[in-house]
GUTIBA-51663 format. One record per residue: residue number from 1; x, y, z of N, C-alpha, C in turn; residue in one letter. Coordinates in steps of 0.02 Angstrom, whole numbers. Layout:
<recs>
[NUM, [X, Y, Z], [X, Y, Z], [X, Y, Z], "A"]
...
</recs>
This chain:
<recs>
[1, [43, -59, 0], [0, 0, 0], [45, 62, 0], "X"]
[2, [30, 93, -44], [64, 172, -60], [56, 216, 16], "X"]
[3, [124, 247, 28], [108, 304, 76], [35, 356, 75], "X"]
[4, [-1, 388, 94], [-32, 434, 113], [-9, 497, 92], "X"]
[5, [-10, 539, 25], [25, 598, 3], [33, 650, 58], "X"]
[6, [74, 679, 94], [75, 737, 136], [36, 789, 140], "X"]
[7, [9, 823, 161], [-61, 893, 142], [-16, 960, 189], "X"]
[8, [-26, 988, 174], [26, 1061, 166], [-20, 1082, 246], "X"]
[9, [19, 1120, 291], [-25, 1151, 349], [-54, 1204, 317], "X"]
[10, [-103, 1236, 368], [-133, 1283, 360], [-105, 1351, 340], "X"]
[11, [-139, 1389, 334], [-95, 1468, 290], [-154, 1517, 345], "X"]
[12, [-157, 1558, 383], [-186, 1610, 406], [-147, 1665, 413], "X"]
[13, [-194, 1733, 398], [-183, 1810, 399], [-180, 1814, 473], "X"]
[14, [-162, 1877, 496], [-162, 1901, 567], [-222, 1913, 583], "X"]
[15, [-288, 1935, 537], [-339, 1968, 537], [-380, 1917, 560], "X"]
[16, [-353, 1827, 537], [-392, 1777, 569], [-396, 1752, 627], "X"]
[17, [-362, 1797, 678], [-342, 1759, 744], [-372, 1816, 775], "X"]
[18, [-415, 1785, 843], [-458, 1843, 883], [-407, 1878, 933], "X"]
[19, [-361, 1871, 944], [-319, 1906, 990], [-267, 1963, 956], "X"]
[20, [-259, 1936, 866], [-207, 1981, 847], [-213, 2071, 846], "X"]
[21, [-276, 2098, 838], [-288, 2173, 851], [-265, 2192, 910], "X"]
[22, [-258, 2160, 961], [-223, 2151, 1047], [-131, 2166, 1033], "X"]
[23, [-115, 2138, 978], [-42, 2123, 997], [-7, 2193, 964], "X"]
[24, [59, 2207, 1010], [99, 2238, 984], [172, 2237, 995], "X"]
[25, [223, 2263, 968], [291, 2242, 993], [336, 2198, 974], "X"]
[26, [367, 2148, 1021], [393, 2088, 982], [340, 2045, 980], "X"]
[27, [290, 2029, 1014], [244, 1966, 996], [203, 1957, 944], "X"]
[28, [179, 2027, 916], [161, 2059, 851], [219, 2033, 784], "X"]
[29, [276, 2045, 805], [331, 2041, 742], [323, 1954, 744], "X"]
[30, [327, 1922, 794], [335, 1847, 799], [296, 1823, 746], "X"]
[31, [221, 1849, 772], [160, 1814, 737], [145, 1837, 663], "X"]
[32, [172, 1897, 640], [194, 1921, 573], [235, 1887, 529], "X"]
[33, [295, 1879, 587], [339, 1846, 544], [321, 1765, 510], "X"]
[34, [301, 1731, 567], [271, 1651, 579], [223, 1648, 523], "X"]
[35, [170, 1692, 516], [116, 1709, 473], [156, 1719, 398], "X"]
[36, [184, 1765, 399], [201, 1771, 326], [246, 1717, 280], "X"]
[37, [299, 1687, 330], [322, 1643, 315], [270, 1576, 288], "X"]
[38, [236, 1556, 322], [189, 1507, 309], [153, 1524, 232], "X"]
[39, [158, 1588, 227], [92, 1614, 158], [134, 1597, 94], "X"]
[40, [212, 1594, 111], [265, 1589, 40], [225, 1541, -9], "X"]
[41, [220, 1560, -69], [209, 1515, -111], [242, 1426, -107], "X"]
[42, [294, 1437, -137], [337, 1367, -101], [318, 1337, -17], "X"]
[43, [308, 1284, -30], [310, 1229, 28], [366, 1205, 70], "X"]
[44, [372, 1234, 133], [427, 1211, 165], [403, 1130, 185], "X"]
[45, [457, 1090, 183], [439, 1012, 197], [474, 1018, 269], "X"]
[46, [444, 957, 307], [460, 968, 379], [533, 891, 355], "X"]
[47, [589, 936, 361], [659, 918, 366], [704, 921, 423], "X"]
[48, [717, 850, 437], [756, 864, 513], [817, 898, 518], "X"]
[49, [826, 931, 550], [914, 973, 559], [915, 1046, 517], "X"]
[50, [865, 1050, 512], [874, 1114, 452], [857, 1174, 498], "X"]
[51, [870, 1212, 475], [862, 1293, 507], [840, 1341, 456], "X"]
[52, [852, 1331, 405], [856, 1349, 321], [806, 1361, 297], "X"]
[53, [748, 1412, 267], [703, 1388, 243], [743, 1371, 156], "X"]
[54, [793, 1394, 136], [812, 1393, 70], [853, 1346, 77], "X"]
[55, [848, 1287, 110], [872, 1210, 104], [808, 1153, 76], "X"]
[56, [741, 1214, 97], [684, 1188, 81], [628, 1141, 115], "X"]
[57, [646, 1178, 168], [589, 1155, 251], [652, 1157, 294], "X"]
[58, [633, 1156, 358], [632, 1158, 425], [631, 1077, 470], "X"]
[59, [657, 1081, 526], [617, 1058, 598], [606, 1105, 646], "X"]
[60, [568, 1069, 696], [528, 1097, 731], [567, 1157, 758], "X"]
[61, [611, 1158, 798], [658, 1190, 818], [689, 1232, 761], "X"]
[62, [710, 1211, 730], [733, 1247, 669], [701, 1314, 637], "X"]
[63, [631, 1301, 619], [575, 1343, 628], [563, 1396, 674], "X"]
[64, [580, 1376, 724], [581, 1413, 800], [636, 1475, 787], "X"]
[65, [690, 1436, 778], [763, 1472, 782], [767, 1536, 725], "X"]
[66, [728, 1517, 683], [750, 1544, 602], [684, 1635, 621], "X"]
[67, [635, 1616, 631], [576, 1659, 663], [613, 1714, 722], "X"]
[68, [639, 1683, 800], [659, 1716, 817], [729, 1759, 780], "X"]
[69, [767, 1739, 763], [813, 1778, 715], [793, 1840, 694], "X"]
[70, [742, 1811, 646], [706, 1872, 579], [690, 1915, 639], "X"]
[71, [673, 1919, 725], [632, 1979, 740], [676, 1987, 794], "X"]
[72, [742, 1978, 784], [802, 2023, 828], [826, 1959, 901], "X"]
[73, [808, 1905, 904], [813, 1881, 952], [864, 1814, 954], "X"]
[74, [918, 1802, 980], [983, 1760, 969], [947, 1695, 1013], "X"]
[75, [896, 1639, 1002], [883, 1582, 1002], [929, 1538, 1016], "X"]
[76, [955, 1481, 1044], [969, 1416, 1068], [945, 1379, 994], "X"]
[77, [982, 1330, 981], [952, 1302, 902], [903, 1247, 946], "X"]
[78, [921, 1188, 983], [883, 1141, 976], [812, 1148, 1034], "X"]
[79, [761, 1136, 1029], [699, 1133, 1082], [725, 1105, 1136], "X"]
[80, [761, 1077, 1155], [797, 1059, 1211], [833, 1119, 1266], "X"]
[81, [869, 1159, 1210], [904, 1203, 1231], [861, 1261, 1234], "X"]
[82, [822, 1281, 1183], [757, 1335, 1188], [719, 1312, 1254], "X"]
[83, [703, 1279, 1273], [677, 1257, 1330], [700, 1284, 1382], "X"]
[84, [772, 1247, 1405], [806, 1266, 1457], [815, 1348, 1458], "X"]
[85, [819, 1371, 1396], [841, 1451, 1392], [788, 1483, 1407], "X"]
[86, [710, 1460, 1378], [662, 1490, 1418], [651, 1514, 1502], "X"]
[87, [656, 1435, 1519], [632, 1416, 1605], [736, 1472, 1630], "X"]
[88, [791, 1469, 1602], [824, 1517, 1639], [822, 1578, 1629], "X"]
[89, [775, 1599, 1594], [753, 1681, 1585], [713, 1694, 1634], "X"]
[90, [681, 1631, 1677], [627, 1613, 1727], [554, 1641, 1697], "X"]
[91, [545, 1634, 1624], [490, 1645, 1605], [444, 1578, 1576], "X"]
[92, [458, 1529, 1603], [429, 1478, 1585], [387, 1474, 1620], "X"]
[93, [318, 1447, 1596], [251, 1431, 1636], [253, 1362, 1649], "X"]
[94, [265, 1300, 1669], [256, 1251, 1679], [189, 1212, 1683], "X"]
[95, [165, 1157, 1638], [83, 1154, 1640], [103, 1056, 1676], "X"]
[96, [49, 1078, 1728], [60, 990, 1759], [20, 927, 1723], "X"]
[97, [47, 871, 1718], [58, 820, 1673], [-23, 821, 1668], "X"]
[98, [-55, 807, 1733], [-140, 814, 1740], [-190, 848, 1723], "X"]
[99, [-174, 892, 1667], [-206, 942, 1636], [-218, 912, 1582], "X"]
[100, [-273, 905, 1555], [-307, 872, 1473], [-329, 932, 1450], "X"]
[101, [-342, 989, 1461], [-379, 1046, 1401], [-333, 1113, 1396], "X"]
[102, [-330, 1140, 1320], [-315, 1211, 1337], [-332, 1248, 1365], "X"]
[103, [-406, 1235, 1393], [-450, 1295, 1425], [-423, 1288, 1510], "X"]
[104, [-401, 1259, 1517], [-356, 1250, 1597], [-356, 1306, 1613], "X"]
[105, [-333, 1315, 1666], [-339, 1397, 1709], [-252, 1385, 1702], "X"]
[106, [-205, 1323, 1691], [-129, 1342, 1681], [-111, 1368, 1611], "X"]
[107, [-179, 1373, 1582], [-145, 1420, 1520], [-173, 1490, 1495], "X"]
[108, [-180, 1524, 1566], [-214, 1584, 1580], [-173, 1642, 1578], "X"]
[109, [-119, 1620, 1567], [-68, 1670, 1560], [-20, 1660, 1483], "X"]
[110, [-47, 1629, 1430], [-22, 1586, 1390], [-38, 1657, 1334], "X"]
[111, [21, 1666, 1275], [0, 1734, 1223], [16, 1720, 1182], "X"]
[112, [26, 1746, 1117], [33, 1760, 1074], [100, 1746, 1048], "X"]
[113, [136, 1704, 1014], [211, 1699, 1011], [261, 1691, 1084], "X"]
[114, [222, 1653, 1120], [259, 1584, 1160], [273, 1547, 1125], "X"]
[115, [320, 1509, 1177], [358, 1426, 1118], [311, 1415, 1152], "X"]
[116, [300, 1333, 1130], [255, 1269, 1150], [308, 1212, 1169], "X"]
[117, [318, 1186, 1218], [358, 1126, 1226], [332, 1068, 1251], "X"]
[118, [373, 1017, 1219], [332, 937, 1216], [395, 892, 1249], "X"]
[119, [387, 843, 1274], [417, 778, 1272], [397, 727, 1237], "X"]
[120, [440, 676, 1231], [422, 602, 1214], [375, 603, 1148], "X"]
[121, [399, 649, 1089], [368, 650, 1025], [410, 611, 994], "X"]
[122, [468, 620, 1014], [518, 550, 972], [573, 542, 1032], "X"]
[123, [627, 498, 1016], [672, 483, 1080], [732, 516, 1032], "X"]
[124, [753, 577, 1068], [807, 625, 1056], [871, 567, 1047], "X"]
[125, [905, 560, 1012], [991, 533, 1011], [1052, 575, 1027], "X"]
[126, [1042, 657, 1036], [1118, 692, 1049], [1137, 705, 1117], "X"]
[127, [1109, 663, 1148], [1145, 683, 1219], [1091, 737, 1287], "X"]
[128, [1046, 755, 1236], [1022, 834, 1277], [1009, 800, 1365], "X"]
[129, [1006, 836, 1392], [1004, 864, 1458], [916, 842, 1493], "X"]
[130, [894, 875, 1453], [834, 898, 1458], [773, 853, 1407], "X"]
[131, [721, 816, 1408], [682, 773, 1381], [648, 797, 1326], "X"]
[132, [648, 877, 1322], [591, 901, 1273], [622, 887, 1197], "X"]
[133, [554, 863, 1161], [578, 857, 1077], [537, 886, 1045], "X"]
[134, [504, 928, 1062], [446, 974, 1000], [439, 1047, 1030], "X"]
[135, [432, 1091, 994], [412, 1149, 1006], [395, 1183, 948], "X"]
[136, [336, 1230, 958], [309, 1280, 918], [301, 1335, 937], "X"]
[137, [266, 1393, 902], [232, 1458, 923], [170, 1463, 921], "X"]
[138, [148, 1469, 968], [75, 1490, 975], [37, 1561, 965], "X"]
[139, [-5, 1556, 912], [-20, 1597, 862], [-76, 1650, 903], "X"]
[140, [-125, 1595, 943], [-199, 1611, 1009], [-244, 1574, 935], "X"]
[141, [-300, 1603, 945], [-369, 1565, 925], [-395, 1602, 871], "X"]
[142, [-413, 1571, 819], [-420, 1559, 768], [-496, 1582, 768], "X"]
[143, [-534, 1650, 718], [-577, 1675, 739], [-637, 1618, 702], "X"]
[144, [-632, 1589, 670], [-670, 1557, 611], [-708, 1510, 651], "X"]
[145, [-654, 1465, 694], [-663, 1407, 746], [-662, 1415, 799], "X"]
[146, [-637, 1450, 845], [-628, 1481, 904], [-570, 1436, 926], "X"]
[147, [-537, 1371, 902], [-491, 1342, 941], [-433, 1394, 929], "X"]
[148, [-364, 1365, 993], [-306, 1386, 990], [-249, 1319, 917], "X"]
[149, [-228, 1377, 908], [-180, 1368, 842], [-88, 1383, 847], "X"]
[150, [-65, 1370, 815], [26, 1374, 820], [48, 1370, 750], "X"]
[151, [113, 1378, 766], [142, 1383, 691], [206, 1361, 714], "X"]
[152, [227, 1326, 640], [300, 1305, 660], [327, 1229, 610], "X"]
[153, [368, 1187, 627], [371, 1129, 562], [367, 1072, 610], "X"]
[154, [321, 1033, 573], [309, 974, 614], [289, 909, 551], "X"]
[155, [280, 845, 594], [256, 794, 514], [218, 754, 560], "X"]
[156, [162, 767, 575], [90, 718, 559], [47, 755, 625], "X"]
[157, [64, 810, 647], [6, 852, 689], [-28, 875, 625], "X"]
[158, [-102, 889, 672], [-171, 917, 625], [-165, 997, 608], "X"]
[159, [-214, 1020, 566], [-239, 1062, 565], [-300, 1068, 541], "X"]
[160, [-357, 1082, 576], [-424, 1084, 561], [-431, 1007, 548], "X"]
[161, [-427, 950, 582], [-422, 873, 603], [-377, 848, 536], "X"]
[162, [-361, 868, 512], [-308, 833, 442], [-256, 825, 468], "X"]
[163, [-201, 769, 454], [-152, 764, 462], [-94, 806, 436], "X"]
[164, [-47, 834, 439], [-11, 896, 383], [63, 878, 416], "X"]
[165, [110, 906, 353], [162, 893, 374], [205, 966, 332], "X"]
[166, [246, 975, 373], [300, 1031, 348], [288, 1102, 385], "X"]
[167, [297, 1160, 354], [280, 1217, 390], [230, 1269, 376], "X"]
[168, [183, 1276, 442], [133, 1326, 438], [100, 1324, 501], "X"]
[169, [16, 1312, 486], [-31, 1336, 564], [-48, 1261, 550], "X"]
[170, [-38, 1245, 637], [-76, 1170, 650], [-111, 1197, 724], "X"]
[171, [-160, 1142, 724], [-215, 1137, 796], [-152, 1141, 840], "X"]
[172, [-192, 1176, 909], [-141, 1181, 958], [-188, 1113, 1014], "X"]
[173, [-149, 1055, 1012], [-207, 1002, 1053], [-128, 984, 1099], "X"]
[174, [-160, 959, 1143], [-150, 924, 1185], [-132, 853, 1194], "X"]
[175, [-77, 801, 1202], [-65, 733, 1202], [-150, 707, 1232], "X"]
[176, [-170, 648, 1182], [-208, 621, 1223], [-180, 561, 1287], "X"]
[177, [-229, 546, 1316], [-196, 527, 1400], [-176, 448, 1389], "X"]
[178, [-109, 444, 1420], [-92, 372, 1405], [-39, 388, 1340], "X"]
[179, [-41, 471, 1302], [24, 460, 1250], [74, 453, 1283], "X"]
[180, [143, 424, 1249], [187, 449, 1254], [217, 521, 1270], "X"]
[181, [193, 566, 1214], [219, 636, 1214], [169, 668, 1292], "X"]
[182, [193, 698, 1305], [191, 761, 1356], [200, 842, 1334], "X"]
[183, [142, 873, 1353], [140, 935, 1351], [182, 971, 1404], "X"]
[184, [257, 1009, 1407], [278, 1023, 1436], [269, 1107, 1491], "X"]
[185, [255, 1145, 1436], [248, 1222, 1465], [229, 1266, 1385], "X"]
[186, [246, 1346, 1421], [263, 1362, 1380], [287, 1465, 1398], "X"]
[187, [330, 1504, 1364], [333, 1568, 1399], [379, 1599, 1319], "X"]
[188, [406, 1629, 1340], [444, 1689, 1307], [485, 1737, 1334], "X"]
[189, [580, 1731, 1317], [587, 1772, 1367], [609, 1823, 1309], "X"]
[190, [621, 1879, 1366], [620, 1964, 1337], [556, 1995, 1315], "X"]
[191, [508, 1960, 1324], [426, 1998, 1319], [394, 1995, 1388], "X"]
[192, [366, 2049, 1397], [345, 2047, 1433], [287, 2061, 1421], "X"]
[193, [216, 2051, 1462], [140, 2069, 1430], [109, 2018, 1391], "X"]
</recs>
């Protein structure tokens, strides 16, 4: 049986997200930048180790790294290390393992161009320190649907329940209970608000 062809993530304006008239500053440039990137004609493919979009996709991290850049900000390359660099800016929110919904009261403080950090999405091989293997940016909620949304390169999270792979807007969900992966936190340092 033939693979399953890949389906491109989602593409949204700023104008589609109910929080973006709210934003200004760096979290504004984040979600600009994240946004526009995603709209490129060309398809970034979700490529591991890349940082590049002109290698021709991203990983997750990679994505991360390349975004903060474009809007003045010197990033940690791997989600491991973005992680740790978050929580020692001491702006990490920490969300406990026992939480199943976004609507949690631990993500009441959660904005606009935060990372997103995961564990146990795959089993890391370089050594890291630290367990996390996924991270994104969180975009807020999507006016069309009302769910929360992210952006960033990934290969087989949803968007709008489809499977998608490479870089753009995917559903912002939650491990179901009993995954592997773990929803770790999430913050931003040098913003404040």
């Amino acid at each position: 049986m033939a693979a399953e062809p890949a389906t491109r993530p989602g593409i949204l304006a700023g104008a589609d997200l109910e929080e973006y008239a709210s934003l200004d500053g760096l979290r504004k440039r984040i979600v600009d930048e994240s946004l526009d990137l995603a709209s490129k004609d060309s398809w970034l493919r979700y490529q591991f180790g890349s940082a590049d979009p002109d290698s021709g996709g991203f990983d997750c991290s990679g994505s991360v790294y390349y975004i903060l850049q474009r809007v003045g900000i010197d990033p940690p390359r791997s989600s491991a290390d973005q992680f740790t660099w978050v929580k020692d800016a001491d702006a990490l929110t920490e969300v406990p393992s026992a939480v199943s919904s976004t609507s949690d009261s631990a993500f009441k403080d959660l904005k606009p161009g935060d990372l997103l950090f995961w564990s146990g999405t795959y089993e890391p091989t370089d050594g890291r320190t630290v367990p996390v293997s996924h991270v994104q940016i969180f975009l807020g909620h999507e006016k069309a649907t009302g769910e929360p949304v992210m952006v960033g390169a990934s290969d087989g999270r949803t968007y709008r329940g489809t499977k998608r792979s490479g870089y753009g807007v995917f559903d912002f969900k939650l491990p179901k209970p009993g995954s592997k992966a773990k929803f770790l936190g999430y913050g931003l340092p040098t913003a404040s608000g």
